[in-house]
N, C-alpha and C positions, 0 to 999 in steps of 0.2 A: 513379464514383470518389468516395472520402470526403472535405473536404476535411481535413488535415492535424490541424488542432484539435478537430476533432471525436473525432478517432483517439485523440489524444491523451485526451479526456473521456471516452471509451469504458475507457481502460483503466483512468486512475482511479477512477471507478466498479467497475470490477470487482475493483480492489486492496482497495478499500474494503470493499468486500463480502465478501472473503475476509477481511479483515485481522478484521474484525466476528463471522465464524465462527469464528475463531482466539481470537477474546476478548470470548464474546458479553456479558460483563459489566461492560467497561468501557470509560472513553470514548477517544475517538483524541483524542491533542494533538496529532502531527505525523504529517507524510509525506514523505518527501525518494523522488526517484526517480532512480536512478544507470542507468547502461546494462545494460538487461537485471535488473536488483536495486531492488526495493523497499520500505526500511525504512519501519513503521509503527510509533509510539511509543501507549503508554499508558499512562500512570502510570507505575512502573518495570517495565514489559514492552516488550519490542519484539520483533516480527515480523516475518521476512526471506521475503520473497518474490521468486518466481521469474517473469520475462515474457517471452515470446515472442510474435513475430507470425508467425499457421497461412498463408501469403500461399498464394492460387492462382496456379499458372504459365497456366491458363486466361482471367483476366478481368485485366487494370489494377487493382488498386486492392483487389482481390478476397482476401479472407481474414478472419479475425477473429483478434483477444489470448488468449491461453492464461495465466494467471496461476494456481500454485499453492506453495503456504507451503514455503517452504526451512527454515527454522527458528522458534521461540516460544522469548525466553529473559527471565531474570528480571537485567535489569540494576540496578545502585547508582546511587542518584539521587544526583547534587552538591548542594551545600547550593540553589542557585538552581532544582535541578528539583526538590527534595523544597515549597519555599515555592511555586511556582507548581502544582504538586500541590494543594494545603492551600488555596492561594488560590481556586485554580480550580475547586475542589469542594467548595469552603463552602458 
């Protein structure tokens, strides 16, 4: 059995990784992770992903995270995300 945090590093990791094929040319400023939904910000992009854990009814503990992109969309930056935008990638 995994313990908990680790599970949880697991699937960041593989949001990340997705979020990164979704926008392989730019950089990630955030991650927020809601139940099941995980928004990834970049620049004015954000990408909606989907997670689930594959669990086995066989072993304790036993399954792995399934994460794939619900949506890629081109959000309006506020005057504070367009300056840390410009900050951030001077």
């Amino acid at each position: 059995m995994i313990a908990p945090h680790f599970l949880r590093q697991q699937l960041i990791g593989l949001a990340l990784s997705e979020a990164q094929n979704a926008m392989p040319t730019e950089i990630i400023d955030k991650i927020e992770i809601g139940n099941g939904v995980i928004w990834v910000w970049a620049g004015n992009k954000r990408v909606t992903l989907i997670y689930f854990w594959n669990g086995s009814g066989e072993q304790l503990g036993g399954g792995n995270w399934s994460v794939r992109i619900g949506t890629l969309e081109q959000i309006r930056l506020t005057l504070t995300g367009r300056l840390r935008t410009l900050l951030g990638r001077a």
